[in-house]
C-alpha positions in Angstrom: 0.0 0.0 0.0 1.5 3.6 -0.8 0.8 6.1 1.6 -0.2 9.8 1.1 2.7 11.9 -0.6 4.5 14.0 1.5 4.7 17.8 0.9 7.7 19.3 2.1 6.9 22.6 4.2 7.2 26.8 3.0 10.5 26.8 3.4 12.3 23.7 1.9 9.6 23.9 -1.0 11.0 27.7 -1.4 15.0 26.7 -0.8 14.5 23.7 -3.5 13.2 26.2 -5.8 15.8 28.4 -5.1 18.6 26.3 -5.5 16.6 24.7 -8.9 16.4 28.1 -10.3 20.2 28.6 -9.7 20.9 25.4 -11.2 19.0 26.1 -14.4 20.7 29.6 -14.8 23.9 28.0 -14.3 23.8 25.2 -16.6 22.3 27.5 -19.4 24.9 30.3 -19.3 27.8 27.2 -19.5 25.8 26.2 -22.6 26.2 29.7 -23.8 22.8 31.7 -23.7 23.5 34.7 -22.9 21.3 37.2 -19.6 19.1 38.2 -22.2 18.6 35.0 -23.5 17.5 34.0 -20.0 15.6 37.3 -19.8 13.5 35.9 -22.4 13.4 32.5 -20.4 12.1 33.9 -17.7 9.6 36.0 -19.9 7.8 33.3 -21.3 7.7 31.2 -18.3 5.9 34.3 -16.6 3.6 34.0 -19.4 2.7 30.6 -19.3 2.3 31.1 -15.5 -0.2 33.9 -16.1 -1.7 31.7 -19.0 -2.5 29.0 -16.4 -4.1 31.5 -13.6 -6.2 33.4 -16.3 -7.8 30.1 -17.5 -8.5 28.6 -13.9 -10.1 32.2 -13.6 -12.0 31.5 -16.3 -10.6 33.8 -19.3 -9.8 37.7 -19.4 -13.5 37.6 -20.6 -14.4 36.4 -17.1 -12.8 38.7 -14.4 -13.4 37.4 -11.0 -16.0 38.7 -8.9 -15.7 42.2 -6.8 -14.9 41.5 -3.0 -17.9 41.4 -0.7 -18.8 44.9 0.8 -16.5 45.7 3.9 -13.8 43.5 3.1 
């Protein structure tokens, strides 16, 4: 039997993707792309990270619904 997946807490979830992000930005620049390349990177993942949000929202066409009065 497998049992339920462990989540690691804030702050190792926050230092792995710290030290993944480092990683990644390392490797590329040995590989030769240059800041702006990774500029770009970084662009595009932004965008597919906004993307994502807007369509769990429901579209630009759907913006979500004004707070409640008093909050």
């Amino acid at each position: 039997m497998v049992g339920p997946t462990v989540l690691p807490d804030r702050s190792e979830a926050h230092r792995a993707v710290h030290i993944l992000a480092r990683a990644i930005f390392h490797e590329l620049r040995t590989q030769g792309y240059s800041v702006r390349d990774l500029i770009d990177l970084a662009d595009e993942l932004l965008g597919a990270v906004c993307d994502s949000i807007r369509s769990q929202r429901g579209g630009p066409d759907h913006p979500r619904e004004p707070p409640a009065p008093g909050t």
